[in-house]
N, C-alpha and C positions, 0 to 999 in steps of 0.2 A: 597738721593742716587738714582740712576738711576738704574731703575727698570728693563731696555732692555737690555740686554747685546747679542751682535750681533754675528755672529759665525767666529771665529778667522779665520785670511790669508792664513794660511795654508788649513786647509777645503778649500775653495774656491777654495784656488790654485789646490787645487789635485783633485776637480770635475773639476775644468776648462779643465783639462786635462784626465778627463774619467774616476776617480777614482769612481766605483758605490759605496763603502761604502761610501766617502764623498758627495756622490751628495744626499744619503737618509740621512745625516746627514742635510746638507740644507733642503730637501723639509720637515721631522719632523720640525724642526724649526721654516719653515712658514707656516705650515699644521694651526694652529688658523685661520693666517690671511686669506688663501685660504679657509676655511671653511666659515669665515666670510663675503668675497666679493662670495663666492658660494650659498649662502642663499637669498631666497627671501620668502617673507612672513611665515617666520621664520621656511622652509622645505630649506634642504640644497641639490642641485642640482647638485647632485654625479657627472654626465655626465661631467656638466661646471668646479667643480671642480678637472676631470682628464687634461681638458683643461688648466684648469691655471696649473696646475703639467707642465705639457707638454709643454708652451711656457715656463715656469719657466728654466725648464732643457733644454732647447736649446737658450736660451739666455744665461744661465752662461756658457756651450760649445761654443756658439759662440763669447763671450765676449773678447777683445782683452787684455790680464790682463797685458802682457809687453811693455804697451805704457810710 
């Protein structure tokens, strides 16, 4: 059984469109994995990790989703 389950079309869709409760429904979501590539020698670098927030959420706004 696959362990990942990814955050359903509709979320996407309605942060793709400026939905803030769906777009804080994504960044919880990848909040591990941003925690994860925010870390270096096992201190987690708050700064970098508002960074990946922040191109996070202007990449799904800017993502063309009706191609």
């Amino acid at each position: 059984m696959n362990k990942y389950i990814s955050p359903d079309f509709e979320t996407i869709r309605k942060a793709n469109v400026g939905d803030s409760e769906a777009m804080q429904k994504l960044l919880a979501h990848y909040n591990a994995y941003i925690q994860f590539f925010a870390t270096y020698n096992g201190v987690v670098n708050y700064v970098y990790a508002e960074e990946i927030r922040a191109r996070l959420m202007k990449a799904v706004l800017k993502f063309d989703i009706d191609r």
